[in-house]
C-alpha positions in Angstrom: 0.0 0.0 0.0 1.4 3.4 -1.1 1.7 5.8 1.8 2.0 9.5 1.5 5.4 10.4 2.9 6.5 13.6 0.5 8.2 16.6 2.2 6.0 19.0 0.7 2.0 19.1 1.7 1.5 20.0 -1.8 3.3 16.9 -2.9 0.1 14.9 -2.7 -1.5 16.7 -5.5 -0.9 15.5 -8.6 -3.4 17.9 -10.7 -1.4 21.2 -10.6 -4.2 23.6 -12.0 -7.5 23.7 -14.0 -8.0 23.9 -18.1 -10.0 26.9 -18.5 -14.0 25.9 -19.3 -15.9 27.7 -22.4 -19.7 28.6 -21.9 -22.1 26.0 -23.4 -19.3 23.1 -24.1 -19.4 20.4 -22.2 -16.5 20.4 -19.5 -15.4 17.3 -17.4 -12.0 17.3 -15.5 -10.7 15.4 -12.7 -8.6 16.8 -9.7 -6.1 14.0 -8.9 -4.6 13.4 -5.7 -2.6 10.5 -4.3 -3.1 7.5 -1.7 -2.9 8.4 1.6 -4.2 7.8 4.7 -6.2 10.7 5.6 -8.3 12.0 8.7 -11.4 12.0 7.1 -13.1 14.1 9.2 -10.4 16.9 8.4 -11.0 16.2 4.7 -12.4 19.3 3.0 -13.8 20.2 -0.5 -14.9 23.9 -0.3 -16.0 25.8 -3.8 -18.0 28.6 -5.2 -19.5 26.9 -8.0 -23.1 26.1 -7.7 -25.3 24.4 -10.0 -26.9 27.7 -11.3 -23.6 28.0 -13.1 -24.3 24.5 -14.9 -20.9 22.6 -13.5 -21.1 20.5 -10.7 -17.9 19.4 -8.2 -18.5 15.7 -6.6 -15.6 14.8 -4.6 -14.3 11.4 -3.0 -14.8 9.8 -6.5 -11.8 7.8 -6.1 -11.5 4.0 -5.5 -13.2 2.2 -2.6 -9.5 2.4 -0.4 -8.5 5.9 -0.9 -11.8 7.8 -2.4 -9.8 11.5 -1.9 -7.8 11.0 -4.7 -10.3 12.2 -7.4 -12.6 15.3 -7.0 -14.3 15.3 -11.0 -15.6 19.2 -11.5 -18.4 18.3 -15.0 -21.0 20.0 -16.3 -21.8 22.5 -19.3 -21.0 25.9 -17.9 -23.4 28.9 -18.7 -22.0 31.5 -16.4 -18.6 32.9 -17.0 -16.4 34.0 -14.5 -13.8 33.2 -12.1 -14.4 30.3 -9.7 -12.5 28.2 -7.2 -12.3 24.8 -5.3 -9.7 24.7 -2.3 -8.9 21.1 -0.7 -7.5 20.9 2.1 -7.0 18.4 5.5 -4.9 16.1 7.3 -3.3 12.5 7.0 -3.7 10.3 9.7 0.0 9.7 11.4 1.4 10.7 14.9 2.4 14.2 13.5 0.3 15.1 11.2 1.0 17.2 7.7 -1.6 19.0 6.9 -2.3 20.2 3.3 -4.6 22.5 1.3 -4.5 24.0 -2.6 -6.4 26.3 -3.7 -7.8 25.3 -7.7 -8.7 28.9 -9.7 -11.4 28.1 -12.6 -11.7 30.4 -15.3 -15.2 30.1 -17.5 -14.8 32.2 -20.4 -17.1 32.9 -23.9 
């Protein structure tokens, strides 16, 4: 079992930023993360996209084991704008390393 042990919290990401979505085209991307044991009550998905803006963000979509490791933003956006989607929390060791990123989405015409 991979274990998260990278020096840098923002070593478990793996999805460094966000393509930029077009109004009315379909958009489906997936922010990646990897394994790790996590405190899952410190395990956060925080956005301003709603669904008025036609994308939605559904996180823990990830295998059964680790299901953190994919957050999938889809939809057909019909607002433009600048959004965001920070993710943040803690693994699950004696010390714990806490991480967070901060995701910028940019819908444009």
């Amino acid at each position: 079992m991979f274990q998260w042990a990278c020096s840098s919290t923002d070593d478990i990401f793996i999805t460094d930023e966000l393509p930029e979505a077009k109004i009315d085209k379909p958009y489906s991307v997936k922010i990646l993360m990897r394994p790790a044991r996590l405190d899952e009550s410190s395990f956060k998905v925080e956005t301003n996209i709603s669904s008025d803006i036609g994308l939605i963000v559904m996180e823990n979509q990830g295998d059964f084991d680790f299901p953190h490791t994919t957050t999938l933003v889809e939809g057909t956006p019909k607002i433009e704008g600048k959004y965001y989607i920070k993710i943040s929390g803690a693994n699950r060791e004696a010390s714990p390393k806490y991480f967070s990123k901060e995701y910028e989405l940019t819908i444009q015409k």
